[in-house]
C-alpha positions in Angstrom: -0.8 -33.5 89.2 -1.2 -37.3 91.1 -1.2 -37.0 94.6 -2.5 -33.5 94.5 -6.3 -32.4 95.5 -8.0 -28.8 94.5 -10.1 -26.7 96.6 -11.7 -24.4 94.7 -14.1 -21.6 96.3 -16.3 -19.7 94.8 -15.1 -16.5 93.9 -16.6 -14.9 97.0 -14.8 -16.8 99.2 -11.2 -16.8 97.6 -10.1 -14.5 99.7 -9.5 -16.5 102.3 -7.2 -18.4 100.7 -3.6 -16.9 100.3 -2.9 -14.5 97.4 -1.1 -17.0 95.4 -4.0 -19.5 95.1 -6.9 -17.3 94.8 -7.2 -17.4 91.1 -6.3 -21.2 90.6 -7.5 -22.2 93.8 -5.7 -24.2 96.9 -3.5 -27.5 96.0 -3.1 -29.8 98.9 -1.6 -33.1 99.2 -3.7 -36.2 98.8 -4.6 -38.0 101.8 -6.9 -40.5 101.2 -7.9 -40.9 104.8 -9.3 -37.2 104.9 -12.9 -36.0 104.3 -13.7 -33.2 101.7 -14.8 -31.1 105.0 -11.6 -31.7 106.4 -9.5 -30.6 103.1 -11.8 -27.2 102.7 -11.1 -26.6 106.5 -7.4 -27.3 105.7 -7.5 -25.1 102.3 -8.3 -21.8 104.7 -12.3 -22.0 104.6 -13.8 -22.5 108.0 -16.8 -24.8 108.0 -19.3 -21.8 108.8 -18.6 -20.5 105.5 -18.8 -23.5 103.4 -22.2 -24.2 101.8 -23.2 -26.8 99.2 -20.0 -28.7 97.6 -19.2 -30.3 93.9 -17.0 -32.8 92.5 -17.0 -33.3 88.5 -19.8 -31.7 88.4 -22.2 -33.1 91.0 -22.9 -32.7 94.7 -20.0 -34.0 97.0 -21.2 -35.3 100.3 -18.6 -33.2 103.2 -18.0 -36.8 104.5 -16.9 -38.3 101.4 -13.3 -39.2 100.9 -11.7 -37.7 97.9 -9.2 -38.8 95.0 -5.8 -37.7 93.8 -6.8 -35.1 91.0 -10.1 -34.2 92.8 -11.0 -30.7 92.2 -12.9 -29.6 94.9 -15.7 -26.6 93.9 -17.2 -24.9 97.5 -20.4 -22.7 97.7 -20.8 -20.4 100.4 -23.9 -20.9 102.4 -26.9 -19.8 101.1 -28.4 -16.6 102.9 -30.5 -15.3 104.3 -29.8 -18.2 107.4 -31.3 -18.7 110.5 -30.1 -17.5 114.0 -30.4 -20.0 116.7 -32.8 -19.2 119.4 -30.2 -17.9 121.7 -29.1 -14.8 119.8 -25.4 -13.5 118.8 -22.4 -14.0 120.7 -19.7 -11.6 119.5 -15.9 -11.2 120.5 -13.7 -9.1 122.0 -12.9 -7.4 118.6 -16.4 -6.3 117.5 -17.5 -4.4 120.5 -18.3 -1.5 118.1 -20.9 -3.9 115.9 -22.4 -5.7 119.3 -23.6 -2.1 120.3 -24.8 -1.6 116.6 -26.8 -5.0 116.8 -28.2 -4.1 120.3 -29.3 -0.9 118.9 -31.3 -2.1 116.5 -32.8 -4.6 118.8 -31.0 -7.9 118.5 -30.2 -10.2 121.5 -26.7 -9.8 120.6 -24.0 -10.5 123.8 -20.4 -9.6 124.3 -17.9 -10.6 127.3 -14.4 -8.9 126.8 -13.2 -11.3 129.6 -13.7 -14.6 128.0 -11.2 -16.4 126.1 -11.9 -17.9 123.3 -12.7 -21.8 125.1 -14.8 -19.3 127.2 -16.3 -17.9 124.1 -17.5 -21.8 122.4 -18.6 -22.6 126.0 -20.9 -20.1 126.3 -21.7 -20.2 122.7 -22.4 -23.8 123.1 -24.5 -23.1 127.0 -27.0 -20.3 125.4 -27.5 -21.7 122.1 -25.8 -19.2 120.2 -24.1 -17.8 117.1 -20.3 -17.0 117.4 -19.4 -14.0 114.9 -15.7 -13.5 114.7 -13.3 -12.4 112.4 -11.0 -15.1 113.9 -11.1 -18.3 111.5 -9.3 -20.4 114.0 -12.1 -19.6 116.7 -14.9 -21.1 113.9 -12.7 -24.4 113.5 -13.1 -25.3 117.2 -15.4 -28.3 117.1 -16.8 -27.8 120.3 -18.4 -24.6 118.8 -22.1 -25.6 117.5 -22.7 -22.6 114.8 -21.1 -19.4 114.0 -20.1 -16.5 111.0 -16.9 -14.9 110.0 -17.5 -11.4 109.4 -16.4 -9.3 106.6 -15.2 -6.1 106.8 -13.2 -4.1 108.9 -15.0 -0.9 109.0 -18.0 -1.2 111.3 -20.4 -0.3 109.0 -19.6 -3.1 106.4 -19.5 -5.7 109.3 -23.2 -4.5 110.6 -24.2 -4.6 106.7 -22.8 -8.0 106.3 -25.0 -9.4 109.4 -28.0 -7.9 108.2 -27.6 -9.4 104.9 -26.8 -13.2 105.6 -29.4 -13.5 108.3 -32.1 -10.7 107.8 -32.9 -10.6 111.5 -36.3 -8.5 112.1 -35.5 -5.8 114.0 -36.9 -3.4 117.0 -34.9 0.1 117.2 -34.1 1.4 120.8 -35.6 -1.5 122.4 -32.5 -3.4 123.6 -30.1 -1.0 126.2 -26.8 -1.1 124.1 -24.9 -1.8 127.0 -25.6 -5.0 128.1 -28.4 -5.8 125.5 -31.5 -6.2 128.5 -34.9 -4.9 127.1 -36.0 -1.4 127.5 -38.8 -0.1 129.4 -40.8 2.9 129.8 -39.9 5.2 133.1 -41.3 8.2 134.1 -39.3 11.2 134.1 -40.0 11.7 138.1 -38.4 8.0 138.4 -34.9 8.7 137.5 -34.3 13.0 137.4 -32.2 12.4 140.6 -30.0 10.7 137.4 -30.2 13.1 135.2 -28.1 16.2 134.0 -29.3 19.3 134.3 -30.0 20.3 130.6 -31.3 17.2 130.2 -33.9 17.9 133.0 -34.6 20.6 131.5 -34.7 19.6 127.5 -36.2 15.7 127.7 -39.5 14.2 128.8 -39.3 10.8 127.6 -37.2 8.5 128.9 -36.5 4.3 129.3 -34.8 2.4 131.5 -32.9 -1.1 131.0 -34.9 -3.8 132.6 -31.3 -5.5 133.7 -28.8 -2.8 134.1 -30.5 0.1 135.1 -29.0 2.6 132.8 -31.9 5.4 131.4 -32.1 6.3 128.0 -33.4 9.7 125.8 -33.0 10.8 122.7 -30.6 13.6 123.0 -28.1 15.3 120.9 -26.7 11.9 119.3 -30.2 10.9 118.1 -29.6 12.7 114.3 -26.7 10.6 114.3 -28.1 7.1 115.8 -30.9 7.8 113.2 -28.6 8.1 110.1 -26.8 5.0 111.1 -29.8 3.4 111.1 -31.1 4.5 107.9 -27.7 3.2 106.5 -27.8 -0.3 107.8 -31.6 -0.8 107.4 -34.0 1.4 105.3 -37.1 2.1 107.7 -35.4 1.3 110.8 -34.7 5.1 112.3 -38.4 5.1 112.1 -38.7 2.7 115.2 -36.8 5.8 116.7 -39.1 8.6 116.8 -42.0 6.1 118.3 
């Protein structure tokens, strides 16, 4: 159809486009003036998730103007990828999956008070990822890298991390609260914090280097252990050091 472009994902991005174009892919109106980036962007992908792209068969630079009739084939990016040196950054809507990541050791902040400029600012500040599930946060230009995560259940979202950037990770290391490292206390440091059974039941105990908060493996550890197992074979080990 003249005056018609294509965007046409690859089939595990199309659903992000709506319903009606995810078999057939996204029609848009030609406008000669705008680059293939900007007509993926336009189509419902966010440039995070957009990986190598292909015209007729050959490599399409994202800065290259297209034609009527262009059909526009996208990859998504090629995993695993690398995390800047700053860590994550998640929002307010994946508290659950920041507390996973800290658990298994990743620099991965949260601030439920930021808005989303505040978000890209500090994203943009501490050199570091943005995961969302918000694709209008990723097409802020002032943000410099971030994911959209799949999922809804926290379990699939902490799978889907792990997968596209295979992070090494350190169990029980970071304090799941505000991600500071842990450290070893003694047990005469910090009873005058303690419960009574856990006085009683626990010996070994750490302490977050930034907040303060102590840690023991107690009655959740079963639990925290079979999480771990699920998200990373091997990793529950790093819990009974």
């Amino acid at each position: 159809m003249p005056g018609t472009v294509v965007v046409l994902p690859d089939p595990s991005l199309r659903w992000l486009l709506p319903p009606r174009d995810r078999e057939a892919g996204r029609r848009l109106r030609h406008d000669p003036d705008a680059t293939a980036r900007h007509v993926v962007e336009a189509a419902g992908v966010p440039r995070t998730e957009v990986g190598a792209l292909r015209r007729r068969g050959a490599p399409l630079d994202p800065a290259a103007r297209l034609e009527d009739g262009d059909v526009v084939e996208v990859a998504p990016p090629s995993r695993p990828q690398p995390l800047p040196p700053g860590g994550l950054l998640l929002d307010v809507h994946l508290g659950t999956l920041a507390r996973r990541l800290r658990l298994l050791g990743l620099d991965a902040a949260d601030d439920p008070g930021l808005d989303d400029a505040g978000l890209v600012a500090r994203a943009a500040a501490e050199d570091r990822l943005l995961l969302t599930r918000d694709r209008g946060l990723l097409r802020r230009r002032a943000l410099p890298a971030g994911a959209l995560v799949r999922g809804d259940d926290p379990d699939d979202q902490l799978a889907d991390v792990l997968d596209r950037f295979a992070p090494p990770l350190a169990p029980m290391t970071r304090c799941t609260r505000c991600g500071g490292h842990l450290e070893p206390v003694a047990k005469a440091d910090v009873t005058d914090r303690l419960p009574a059974g856990t006085r009683r039941s626990y010996d070994d105990f750490t302490r977050c280097a930034r907040c303060g908060h102590v840690f023991w493996r107690g009655a959740h550890a079963e639990r925290l252990d079979a999480l771990l197992a699920r998200a990373a074979p091997g990793a529950a080990d790093g819990l009974r050091r």
